[in-house]
PDBQT receptor file of N, H, CA, C and O in Angstrom, charges set to zero:
ATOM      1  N   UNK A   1       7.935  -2.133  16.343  1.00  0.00    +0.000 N 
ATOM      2  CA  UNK A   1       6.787  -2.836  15.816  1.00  0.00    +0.000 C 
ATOM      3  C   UNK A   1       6.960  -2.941  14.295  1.00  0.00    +0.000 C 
ATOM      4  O   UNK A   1       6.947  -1.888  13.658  1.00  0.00    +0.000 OA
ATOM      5  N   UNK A   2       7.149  -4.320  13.528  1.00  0.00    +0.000 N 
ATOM      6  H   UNK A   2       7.159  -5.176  14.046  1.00  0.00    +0.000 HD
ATOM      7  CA  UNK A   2       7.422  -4.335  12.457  1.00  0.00    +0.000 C 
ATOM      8  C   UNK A   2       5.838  -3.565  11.347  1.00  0.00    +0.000 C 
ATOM      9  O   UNK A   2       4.732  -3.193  11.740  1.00  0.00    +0.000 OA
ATOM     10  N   UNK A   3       6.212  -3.583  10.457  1.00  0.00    +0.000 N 
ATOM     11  H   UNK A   3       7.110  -3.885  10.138  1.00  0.00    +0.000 HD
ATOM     12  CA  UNK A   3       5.325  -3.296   9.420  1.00  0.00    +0.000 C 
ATOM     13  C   UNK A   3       4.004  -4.046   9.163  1.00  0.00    +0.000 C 
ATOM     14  O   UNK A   3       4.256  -4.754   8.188  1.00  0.00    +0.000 OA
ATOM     15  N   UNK A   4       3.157  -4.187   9.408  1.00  0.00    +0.000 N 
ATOM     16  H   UNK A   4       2.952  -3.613  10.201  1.00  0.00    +0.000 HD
ATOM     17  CA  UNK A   4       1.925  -5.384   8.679  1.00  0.00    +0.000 C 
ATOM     18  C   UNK A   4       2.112  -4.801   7.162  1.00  0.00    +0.000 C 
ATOM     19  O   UNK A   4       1.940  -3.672   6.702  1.00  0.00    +0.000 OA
ATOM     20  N   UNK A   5       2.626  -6.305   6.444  1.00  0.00    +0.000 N 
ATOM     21  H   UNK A   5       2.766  -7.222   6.818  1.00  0.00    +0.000 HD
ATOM     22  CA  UNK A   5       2.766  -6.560   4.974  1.00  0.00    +0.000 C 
ATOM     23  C   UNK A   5       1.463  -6.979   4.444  1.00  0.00    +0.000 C 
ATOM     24  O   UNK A   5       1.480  -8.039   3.817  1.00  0.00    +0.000 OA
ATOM     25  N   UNK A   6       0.144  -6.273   4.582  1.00  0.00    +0.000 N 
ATOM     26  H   UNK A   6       0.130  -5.413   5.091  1.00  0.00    +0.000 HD
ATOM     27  CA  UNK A   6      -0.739  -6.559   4.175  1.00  0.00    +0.000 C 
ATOM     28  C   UNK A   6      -0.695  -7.024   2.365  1.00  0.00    +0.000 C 
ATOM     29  O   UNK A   6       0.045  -6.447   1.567  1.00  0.00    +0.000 OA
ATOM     30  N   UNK A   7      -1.643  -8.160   1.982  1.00  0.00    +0.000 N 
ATOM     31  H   UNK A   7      -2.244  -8.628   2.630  1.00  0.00    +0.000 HD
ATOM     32  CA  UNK A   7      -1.461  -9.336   0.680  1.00  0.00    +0.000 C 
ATOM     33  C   UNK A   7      -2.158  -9.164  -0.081  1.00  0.00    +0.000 C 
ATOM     34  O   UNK A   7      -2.281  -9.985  -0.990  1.00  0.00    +0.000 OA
ATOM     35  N   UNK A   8      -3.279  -7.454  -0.003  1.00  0.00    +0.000 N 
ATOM     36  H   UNK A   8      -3.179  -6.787   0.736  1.00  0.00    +0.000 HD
ATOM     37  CA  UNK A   8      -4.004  -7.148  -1.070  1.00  0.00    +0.000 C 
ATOM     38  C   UNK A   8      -3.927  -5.817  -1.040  1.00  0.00    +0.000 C 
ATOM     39  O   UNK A   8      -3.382  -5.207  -0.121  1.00  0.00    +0.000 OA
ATOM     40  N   UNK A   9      -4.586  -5.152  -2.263  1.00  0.00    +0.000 N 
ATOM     41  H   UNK A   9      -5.029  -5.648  -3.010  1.00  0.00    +0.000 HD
ATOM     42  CA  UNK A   9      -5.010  -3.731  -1.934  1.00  0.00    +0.000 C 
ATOM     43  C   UNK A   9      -6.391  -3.781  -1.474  1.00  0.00    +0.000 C 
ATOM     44  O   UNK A   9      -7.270  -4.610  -1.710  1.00  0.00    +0.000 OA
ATOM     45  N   UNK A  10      -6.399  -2.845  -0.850  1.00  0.00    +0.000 N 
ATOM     46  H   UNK A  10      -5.685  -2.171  -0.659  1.00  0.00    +0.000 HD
ATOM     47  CA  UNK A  10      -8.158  -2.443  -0.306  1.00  0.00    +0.000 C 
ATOM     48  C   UNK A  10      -8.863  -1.988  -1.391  1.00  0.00    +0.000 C 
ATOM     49  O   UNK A  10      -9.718  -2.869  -1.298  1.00  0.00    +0.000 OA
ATOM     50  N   UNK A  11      -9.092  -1.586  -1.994  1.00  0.00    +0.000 N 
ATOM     51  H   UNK A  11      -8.398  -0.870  -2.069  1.00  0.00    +0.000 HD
ATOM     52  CA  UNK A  11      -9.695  -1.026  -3.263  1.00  0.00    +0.000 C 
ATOM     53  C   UNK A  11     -10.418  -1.806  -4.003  1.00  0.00    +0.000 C 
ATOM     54  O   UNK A  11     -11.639  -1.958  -3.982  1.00  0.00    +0.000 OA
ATOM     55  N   UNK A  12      -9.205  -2.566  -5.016  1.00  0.00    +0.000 N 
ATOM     56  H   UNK A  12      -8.213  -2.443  -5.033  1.00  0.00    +0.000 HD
ATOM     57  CA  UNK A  12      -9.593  -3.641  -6.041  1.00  0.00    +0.000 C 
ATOM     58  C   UNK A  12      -9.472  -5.181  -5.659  1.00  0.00    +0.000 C 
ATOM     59  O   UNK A  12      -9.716  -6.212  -6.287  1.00  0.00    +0.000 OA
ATOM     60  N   UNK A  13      -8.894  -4.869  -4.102  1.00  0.00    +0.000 N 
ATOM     61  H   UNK A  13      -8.696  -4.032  -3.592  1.00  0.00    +0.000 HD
ATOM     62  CA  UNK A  13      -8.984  -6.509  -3.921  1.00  0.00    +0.000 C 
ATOM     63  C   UNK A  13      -7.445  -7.184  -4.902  1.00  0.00    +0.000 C 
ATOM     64  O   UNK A  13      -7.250  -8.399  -4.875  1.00  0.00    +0.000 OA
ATOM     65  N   UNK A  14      -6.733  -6.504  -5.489  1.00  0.00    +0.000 N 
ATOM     66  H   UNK A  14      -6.891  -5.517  -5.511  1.00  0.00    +0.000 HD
ATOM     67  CA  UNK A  14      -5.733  -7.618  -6.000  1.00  0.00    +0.000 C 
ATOM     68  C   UNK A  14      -5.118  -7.464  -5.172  1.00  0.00    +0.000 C 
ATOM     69  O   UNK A  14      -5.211  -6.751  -4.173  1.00  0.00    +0.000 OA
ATOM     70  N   UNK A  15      -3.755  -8.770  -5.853  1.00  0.00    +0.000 N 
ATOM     71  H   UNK A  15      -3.679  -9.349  -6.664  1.00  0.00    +0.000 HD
ATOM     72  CA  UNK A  15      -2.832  -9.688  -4.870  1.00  0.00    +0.000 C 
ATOM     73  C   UNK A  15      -1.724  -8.658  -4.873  1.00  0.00    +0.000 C 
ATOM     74  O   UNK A  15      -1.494  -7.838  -5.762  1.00  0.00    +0.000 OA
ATOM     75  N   UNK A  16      -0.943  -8.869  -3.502  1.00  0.00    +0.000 N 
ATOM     76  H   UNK A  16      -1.129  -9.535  -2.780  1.00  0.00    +0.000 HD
ATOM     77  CA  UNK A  16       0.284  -8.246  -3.753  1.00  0.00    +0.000 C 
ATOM     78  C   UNK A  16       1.199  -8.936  -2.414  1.00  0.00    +0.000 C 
ATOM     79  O   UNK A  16       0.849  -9.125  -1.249  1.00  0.00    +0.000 OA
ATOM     80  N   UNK A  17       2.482  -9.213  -3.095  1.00  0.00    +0.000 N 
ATOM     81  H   UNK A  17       2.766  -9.060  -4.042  1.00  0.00    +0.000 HD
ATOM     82  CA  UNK A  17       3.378 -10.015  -2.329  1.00  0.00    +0.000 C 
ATOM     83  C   UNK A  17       4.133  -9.121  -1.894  1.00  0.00    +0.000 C 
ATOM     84  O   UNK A  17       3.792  -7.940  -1.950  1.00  0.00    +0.000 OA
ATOM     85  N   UNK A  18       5.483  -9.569  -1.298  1.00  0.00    +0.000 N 
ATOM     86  H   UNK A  18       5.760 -10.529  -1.253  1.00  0.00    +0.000 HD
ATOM     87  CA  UNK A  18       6.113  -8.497  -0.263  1.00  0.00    +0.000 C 
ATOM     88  C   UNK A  18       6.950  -7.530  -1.563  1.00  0.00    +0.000 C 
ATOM     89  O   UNK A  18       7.411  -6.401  -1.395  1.00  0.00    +0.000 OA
ATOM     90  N   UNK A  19       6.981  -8.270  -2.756  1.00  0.00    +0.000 N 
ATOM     91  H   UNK A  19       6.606  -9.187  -2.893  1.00  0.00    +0.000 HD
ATOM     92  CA  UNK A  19       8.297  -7.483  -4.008  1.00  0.00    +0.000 C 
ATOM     93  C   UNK A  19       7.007  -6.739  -4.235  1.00  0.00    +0.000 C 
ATOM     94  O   UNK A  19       7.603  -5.773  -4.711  1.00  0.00    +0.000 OA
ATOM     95  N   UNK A  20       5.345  -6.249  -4.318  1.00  0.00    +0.000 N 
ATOM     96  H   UNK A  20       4.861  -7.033  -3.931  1.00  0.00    +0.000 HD
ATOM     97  CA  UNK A  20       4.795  -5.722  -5.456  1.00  0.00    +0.000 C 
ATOM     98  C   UNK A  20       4.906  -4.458  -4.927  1.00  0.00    +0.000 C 
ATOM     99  O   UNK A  20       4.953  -4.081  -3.756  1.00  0.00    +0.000 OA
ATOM    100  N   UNK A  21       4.952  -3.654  -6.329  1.00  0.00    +0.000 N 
ATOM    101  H   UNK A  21       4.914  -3.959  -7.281  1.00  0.00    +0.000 HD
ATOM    102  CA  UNK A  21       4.984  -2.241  -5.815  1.00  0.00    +0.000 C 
ATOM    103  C   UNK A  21       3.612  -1.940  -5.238  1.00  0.00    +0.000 C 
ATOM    104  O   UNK A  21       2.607  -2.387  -5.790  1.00  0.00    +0.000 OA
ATOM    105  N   UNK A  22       3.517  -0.919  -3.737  1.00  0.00    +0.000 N 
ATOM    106  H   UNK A  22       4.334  -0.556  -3.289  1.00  0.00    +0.000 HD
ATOM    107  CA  UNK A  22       2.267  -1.098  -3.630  1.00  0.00    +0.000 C 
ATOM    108  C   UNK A  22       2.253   0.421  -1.900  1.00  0.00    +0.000 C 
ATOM    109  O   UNK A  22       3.056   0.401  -0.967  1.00  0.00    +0.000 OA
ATOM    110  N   UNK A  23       1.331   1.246  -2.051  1.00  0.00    +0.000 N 
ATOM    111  H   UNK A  23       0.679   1.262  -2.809  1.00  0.00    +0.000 HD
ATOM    112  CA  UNK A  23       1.458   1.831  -1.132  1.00  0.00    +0.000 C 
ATOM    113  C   UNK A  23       0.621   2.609  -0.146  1.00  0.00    +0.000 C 
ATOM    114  O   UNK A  23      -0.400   3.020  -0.697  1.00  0.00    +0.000 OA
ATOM    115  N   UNK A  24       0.696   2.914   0.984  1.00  0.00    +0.000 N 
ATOM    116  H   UNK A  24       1.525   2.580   1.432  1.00  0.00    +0.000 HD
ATOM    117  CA  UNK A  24       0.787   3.065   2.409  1.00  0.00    +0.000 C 
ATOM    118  C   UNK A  24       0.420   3.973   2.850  1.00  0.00    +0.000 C 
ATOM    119  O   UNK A  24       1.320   4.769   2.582  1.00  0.00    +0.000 OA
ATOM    120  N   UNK A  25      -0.613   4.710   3.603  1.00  0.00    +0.000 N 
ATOM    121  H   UNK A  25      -1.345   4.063   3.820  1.00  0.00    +0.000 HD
ATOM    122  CA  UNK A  25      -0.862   5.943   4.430  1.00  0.00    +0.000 C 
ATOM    123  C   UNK A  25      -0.113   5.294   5.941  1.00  0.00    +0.000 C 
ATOM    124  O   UNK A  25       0.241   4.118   6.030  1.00  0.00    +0.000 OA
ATOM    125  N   UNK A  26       0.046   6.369   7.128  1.00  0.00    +0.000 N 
ATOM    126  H   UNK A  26      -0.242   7.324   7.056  1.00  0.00    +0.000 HD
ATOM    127  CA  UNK A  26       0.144   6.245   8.559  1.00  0.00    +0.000 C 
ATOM    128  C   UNK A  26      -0.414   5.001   9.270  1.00  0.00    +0.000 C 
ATOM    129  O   UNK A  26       0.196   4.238  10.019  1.00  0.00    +0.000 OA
ATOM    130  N   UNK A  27      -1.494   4.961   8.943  1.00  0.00    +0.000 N 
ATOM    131  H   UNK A  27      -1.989   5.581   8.335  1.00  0.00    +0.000 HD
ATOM    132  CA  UNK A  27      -2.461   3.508   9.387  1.00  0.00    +0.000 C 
ATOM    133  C   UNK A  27      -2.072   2.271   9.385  1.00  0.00    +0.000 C 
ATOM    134  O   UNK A  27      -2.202   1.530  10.359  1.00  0.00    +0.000 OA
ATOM    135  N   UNK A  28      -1.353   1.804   7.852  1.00  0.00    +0.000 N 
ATOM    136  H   UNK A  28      -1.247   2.407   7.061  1.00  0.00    +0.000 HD
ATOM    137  CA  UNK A  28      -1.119   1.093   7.137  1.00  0.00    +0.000 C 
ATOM    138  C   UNK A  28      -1.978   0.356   5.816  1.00  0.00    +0.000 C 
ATOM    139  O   UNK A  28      -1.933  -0.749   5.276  1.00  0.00    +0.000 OA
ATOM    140  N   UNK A  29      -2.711   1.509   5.637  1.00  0.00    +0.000 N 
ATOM    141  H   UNK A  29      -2.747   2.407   6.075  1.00  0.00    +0.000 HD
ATOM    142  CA  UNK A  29      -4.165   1.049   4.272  1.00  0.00    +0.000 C 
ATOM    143  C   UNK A  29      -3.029   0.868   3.245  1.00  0.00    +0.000 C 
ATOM    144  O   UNK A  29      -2.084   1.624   3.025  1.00  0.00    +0.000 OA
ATOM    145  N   UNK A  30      -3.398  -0.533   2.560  1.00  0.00    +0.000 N 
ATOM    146  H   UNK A  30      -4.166  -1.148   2.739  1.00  0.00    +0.000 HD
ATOM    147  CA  UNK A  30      -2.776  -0.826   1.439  1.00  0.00    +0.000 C 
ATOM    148  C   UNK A  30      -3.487  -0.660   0.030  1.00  0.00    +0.000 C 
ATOM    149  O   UNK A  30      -4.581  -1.018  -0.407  1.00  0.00    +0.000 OA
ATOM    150  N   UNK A  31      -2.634  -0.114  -0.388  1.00  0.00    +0.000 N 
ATOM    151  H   UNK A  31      -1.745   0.176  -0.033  1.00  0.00    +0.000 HD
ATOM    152  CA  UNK A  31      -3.148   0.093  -1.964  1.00  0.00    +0.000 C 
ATOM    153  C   UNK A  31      -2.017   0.220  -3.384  1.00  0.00    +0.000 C 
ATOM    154  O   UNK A  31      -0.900   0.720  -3.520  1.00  0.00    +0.000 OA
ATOM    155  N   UNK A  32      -2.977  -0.521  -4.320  1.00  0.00    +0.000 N 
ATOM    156  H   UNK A  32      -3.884  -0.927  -4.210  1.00  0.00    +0.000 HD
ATOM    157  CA  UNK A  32      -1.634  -1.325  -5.415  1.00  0.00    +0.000 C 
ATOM    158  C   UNK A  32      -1.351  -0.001  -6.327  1.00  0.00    +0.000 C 
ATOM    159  O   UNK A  32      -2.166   0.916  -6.430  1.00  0.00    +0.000 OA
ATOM    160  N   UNK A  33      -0.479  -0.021  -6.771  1.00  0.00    +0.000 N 
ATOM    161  H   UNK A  33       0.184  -0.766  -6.688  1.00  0.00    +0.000 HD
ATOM    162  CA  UNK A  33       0.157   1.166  -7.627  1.00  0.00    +0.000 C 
ATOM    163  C   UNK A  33      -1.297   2.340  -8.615  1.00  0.00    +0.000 C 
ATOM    164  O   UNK A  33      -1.671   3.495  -8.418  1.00  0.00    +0.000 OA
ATOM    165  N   UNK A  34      -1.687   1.333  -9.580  1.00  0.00    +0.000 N 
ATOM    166  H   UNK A  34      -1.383   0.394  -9.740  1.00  0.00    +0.000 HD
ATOM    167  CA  UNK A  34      -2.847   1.557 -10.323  1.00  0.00    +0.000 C 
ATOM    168  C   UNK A  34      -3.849   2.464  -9.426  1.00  0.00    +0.000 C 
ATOM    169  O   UNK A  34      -4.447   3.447  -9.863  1.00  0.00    +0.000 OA
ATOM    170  N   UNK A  35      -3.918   2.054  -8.322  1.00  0.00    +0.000 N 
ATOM    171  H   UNK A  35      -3.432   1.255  -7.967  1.00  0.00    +0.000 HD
ATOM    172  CA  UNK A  35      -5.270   2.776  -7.457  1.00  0.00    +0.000 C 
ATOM    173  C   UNK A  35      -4.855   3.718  -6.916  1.00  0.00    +0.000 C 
ATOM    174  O   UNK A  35      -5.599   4.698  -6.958  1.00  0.00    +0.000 OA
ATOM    175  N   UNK A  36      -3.381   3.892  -6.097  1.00  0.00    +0.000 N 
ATOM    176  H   UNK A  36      -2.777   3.096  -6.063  1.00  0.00    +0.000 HD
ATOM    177  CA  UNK A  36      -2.271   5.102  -5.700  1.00  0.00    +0.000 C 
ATOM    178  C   UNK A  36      -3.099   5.998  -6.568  1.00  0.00    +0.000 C 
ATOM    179  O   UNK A  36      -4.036   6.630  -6.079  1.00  0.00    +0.000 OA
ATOM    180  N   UNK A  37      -2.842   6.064  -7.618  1.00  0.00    +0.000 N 
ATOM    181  H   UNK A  37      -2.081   5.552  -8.015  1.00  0.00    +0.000 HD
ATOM    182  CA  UNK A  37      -2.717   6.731  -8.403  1.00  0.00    +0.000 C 
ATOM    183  C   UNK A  37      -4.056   7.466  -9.376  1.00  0.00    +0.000 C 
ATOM    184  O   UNK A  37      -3.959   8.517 -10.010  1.00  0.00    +0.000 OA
ATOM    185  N   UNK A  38      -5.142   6.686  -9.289  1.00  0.00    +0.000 N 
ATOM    186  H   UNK A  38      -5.220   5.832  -8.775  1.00  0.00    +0.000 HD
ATOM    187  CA  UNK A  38      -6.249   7.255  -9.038  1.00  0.00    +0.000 C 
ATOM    188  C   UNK A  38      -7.431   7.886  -8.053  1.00  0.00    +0.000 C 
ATOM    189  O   UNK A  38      -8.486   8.514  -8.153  1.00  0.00    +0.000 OA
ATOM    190  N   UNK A  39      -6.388   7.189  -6.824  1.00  0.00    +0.000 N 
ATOM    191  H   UNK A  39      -5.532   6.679  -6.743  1.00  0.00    +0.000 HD
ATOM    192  CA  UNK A  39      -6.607   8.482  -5.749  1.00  0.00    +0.000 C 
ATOM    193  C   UNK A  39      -5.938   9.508  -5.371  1.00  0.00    +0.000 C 
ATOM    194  O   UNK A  39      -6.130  10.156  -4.342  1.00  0.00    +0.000 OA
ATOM    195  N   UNK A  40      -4.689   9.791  -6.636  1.00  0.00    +0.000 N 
ATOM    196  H   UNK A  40      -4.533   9.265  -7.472  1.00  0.00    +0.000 HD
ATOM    197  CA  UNK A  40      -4.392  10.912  -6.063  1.00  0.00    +0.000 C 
ATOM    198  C   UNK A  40      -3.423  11.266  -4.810  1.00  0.00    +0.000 C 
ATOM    199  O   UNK A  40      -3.191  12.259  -4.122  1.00  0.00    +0.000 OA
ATOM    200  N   UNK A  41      -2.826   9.440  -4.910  1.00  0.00    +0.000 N 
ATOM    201  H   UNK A  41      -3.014   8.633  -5.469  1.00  0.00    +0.000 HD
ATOM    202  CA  UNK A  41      -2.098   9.229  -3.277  1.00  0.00    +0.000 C 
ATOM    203  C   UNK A  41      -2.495   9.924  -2.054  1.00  0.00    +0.000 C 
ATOM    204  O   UNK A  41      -1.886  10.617  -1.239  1.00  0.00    +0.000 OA
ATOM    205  N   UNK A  42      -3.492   9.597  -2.155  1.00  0.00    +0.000 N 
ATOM    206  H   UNK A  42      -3.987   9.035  -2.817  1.00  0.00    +0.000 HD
ATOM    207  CA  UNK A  42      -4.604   9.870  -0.637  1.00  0.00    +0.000 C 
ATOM    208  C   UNK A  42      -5.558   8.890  -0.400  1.00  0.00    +0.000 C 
ATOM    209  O   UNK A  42      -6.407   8.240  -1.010  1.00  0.00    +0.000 OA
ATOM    210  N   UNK A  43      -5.014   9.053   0.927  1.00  0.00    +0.000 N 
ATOM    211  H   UNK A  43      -4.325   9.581   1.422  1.00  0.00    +0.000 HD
ATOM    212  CA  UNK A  43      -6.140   7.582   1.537  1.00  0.00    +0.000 C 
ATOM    213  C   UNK A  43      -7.532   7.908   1.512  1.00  0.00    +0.000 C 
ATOM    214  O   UNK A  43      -8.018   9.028   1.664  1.00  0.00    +0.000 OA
ATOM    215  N   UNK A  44      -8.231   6.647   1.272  1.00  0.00    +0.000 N 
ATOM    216  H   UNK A  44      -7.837   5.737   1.149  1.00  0.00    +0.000 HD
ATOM    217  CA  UNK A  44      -9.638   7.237   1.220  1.00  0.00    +0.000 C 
ATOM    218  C   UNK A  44     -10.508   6.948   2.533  1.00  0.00    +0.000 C 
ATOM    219  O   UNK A  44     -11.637   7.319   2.857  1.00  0.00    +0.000 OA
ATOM    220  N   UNK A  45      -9.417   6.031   3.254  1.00  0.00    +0.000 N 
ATOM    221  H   UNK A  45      -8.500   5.730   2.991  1.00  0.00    +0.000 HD
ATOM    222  CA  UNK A  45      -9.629   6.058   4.827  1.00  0.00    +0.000 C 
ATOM    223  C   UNK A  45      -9.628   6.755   5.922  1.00  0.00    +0.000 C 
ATOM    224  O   UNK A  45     -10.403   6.704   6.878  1.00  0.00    +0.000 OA
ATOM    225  N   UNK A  46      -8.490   7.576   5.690  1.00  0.00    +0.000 N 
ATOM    226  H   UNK A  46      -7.860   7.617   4.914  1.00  0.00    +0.000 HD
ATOM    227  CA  UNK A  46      -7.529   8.724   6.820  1.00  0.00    +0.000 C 
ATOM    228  C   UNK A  46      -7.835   9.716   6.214  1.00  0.00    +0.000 C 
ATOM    229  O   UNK A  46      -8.452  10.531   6.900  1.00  0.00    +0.000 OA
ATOM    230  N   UNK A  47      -7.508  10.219   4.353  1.00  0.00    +0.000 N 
ATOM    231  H   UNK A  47      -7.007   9.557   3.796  1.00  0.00    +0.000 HD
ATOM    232  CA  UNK A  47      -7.193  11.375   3.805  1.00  0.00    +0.000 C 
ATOM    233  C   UNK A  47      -5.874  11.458   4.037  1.00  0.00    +0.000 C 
ATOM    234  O   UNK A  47      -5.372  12.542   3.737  1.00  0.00    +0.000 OA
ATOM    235  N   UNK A  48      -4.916  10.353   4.635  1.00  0.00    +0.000 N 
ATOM    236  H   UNK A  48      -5.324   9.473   4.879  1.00  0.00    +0.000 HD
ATOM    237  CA  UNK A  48      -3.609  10.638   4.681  1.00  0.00    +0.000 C 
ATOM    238  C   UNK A  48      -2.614  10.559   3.391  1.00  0.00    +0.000 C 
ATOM    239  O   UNK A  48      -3.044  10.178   2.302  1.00  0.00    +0.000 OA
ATOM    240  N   UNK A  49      -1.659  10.830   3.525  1.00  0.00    +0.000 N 
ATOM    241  H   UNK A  49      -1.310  11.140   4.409  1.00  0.00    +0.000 HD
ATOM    242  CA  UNK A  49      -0.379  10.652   2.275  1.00  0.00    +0.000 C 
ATOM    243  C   UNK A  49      -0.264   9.151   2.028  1.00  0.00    +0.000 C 
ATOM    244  O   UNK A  49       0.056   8.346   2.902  1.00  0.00    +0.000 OA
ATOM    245  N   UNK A  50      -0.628   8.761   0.431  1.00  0.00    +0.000 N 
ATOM    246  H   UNK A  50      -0.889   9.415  -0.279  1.00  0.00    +0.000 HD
ATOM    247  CA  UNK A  50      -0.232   7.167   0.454  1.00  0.00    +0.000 C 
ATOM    248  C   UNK A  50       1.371   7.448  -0.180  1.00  0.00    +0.000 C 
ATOM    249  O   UNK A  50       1.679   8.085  -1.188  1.00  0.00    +0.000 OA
ATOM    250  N   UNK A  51       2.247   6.732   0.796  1.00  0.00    +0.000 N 
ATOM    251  H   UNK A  51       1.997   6.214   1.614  1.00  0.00    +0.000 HD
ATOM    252  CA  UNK A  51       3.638   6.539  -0.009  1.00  0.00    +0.000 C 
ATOM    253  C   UNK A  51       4.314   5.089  -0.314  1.00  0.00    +0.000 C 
ATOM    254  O   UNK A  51       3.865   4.010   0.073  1.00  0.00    +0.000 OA
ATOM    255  N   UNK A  52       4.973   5.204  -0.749  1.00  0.00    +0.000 N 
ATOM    256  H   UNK A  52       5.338   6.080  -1.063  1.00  0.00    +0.000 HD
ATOM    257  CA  UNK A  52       5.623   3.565  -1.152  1.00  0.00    +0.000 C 
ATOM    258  C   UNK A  52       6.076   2.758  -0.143  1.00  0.00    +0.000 C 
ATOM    259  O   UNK A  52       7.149   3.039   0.390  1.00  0.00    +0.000 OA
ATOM    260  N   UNK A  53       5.537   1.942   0.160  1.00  0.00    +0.000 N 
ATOM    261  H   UNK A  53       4.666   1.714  -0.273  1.00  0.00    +0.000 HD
ATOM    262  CA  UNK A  53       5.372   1.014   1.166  1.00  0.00    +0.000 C 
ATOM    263  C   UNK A  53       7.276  -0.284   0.899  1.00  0.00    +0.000 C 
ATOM    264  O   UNK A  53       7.482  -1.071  -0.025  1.00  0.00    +0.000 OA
ATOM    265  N   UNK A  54       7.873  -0.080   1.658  1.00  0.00    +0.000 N 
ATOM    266  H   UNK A  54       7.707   0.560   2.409  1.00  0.00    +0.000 HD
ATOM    267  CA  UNK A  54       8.883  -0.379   1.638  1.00  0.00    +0.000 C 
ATOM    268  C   UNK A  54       9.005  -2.201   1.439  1.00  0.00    +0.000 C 
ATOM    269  O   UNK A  54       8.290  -2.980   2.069  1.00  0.00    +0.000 OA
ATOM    270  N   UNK A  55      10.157  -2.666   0.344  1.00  0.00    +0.000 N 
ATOM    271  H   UNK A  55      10.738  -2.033  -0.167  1.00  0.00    +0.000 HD
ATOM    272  CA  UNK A  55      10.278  -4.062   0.445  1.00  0.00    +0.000 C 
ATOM    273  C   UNK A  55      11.150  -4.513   1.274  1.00  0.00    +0.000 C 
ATOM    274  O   UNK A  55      12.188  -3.925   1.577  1.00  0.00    +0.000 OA
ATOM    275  N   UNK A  56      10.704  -5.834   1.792  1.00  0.00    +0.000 N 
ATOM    276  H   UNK A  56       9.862  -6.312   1.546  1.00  0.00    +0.000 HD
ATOM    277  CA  UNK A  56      12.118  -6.263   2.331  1.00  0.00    +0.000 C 
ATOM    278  C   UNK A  56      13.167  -6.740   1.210  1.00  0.00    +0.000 C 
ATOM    279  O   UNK A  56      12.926  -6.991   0.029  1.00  0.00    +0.000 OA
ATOM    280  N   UNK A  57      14.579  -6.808   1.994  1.00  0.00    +0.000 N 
ATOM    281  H   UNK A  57      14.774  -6.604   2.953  1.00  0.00    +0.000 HD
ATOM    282  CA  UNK A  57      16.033  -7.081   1.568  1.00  0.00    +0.000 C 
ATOM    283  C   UNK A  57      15.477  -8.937   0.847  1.00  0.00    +0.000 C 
ATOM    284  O   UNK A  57      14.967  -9.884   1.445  1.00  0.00    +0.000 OA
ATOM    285  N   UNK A  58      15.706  -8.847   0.021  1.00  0.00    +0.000 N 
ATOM    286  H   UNK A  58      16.121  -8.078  -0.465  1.00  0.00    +0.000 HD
ATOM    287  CA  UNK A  58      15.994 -10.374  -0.874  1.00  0.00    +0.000 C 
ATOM    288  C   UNK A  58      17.739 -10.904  -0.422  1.00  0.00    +0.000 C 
ATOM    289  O   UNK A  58      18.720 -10.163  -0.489  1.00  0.00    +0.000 OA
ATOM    290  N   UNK A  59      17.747 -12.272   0.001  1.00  0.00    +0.000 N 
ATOM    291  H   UNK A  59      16.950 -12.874   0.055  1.00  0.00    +0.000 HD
ATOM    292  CA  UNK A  59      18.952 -12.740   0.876  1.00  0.00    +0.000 C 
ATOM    293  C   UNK A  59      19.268 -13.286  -0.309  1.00  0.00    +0.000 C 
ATOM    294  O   UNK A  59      20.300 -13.946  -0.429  1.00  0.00    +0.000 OA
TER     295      UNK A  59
């Protein structure tokens, strides 16, 4: 089952394309670097680990 590349963060609502840095609990809650990081890389959904949400390969 591929990844859902979700196109915002949940938080602040900004944009994020498949290159933005941007990251991930178990679930798949997206959240943009800036907010990672004022939560403490914890979801505020799960309480799970947010980690860096992987890019795809550029051809």
């Amino acid at each position: 089952m591929p990844l859902e590349m979700r196109k915002q963060c949940e938080r602040c609502s900004e944009t994020l394309n498949a290159q933005s840095p941007a990251y991930i609990c178990v679930h798949e809650c997206t959240f943009c670097e800036p907010c990672t990081e004022e939560l403490m890389k914890v979801c505020p959904n799960c309480s799970g680990e947010l980690v860096k949400r992987p890019r795809p390969r550029v051809h």
